[in-house]
N, C-alpha and C positions, 0 to 999 in steps of 0.2 A: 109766443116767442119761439117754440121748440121748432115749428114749420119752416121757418127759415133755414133751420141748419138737419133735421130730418129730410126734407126733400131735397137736397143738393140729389147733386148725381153720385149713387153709389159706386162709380168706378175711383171716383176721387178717395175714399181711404179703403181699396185695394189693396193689400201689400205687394210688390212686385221685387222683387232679386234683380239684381243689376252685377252682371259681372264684370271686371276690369282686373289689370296689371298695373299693380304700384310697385315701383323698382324691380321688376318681371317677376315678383309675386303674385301668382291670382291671388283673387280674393272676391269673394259677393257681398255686396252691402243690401239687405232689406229696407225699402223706406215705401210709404204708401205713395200711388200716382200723383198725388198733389204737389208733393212735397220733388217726385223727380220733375213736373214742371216747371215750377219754381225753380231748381235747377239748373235746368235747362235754360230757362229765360236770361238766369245771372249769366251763366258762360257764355250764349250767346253776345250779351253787349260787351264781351270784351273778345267776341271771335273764337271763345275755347269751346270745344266738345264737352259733352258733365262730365266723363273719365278724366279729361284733360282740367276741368275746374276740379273735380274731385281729388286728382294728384296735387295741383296747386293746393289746394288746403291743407289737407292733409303734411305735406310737406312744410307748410309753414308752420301750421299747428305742432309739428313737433319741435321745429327750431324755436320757435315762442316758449312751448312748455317743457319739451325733453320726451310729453310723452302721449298716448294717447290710452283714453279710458272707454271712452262708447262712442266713435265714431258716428255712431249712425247717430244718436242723440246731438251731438254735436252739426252733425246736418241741417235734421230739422230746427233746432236753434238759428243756425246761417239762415235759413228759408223765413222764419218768422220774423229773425231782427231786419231782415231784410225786405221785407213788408209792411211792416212797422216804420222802418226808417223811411221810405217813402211815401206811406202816408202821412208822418210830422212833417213832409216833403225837404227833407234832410238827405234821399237821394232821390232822384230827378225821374218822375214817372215815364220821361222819351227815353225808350229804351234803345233809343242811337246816341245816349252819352255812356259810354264803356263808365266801369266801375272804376277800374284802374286811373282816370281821369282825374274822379274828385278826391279831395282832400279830407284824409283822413280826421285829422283833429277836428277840423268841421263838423262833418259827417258825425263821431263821438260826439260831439259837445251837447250834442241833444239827446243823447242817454240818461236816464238815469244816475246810472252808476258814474258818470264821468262829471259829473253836476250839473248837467243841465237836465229840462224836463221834457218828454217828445209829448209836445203840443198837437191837439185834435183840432183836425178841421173842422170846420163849422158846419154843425149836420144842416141836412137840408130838410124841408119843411115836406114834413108826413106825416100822411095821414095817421088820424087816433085809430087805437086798434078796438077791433070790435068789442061789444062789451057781452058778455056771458050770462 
């Protein structure tokens, strides 16, 4: 089991500093390479640069909450549900449908927390693993 996620590519949990201006505060956000890919992928289908998705969040995130506690935690959570939610395919793995598109409540309803459940797709047939 461990082979599968031991041999990725070590650049993927990297940590790398990403610096940007939110409301012309610098600031550096730490997150590992994966996680700014992911990134990157989201803002792309909806045309924004990661500073430009990364201000958009963050921005919303505080008109939602008032406030913000671990940004960077709060990232790689975006990155994972956002992974997840396209595998229950709850958002649409062609990433020339912008995110801004679909419909929120939808998209929720297969959460968890919102009461629905995000459904696995159906593995595909593989091979048994060696025996020891």
């Amino acid at each position: 089991m461990c082979q599968i996620f031991i041999n990725a590519d070590p650049n993927l949990w990297q940590s790398k500093a990403h610096s940007l201006r939110l409301h012309g505060v610098a600031t550096s956000i730490r997150l590992e390479t994966l996680y700014w890919r992911v990134l990157d992928e989201i803002g792309k289908r909806d045309g924004l640069s990661v500073n430009q998705l990364i201000t958009r969040l963050h921005d919303e995130l505080i008109d939602a909450r008032g406030e913000v506690d671990n940004f960077a935690s709060f990232l790689r959570v975006c990155c994972g549900r956002y992974l997840l939610l396209q595998l229950a395919g709850r958002i649409p793995a062609d990433l020339n449908v912008p995110i801004r598109s679909l419909d929120p409540a939808y998209v929720l309803a297969g959460e968890p927390a919102h009461g629905g459940k995000l459904a696995r797709r159906a593995p595909h047939a593989l091979a048994p693993a060696p025996q020891a």
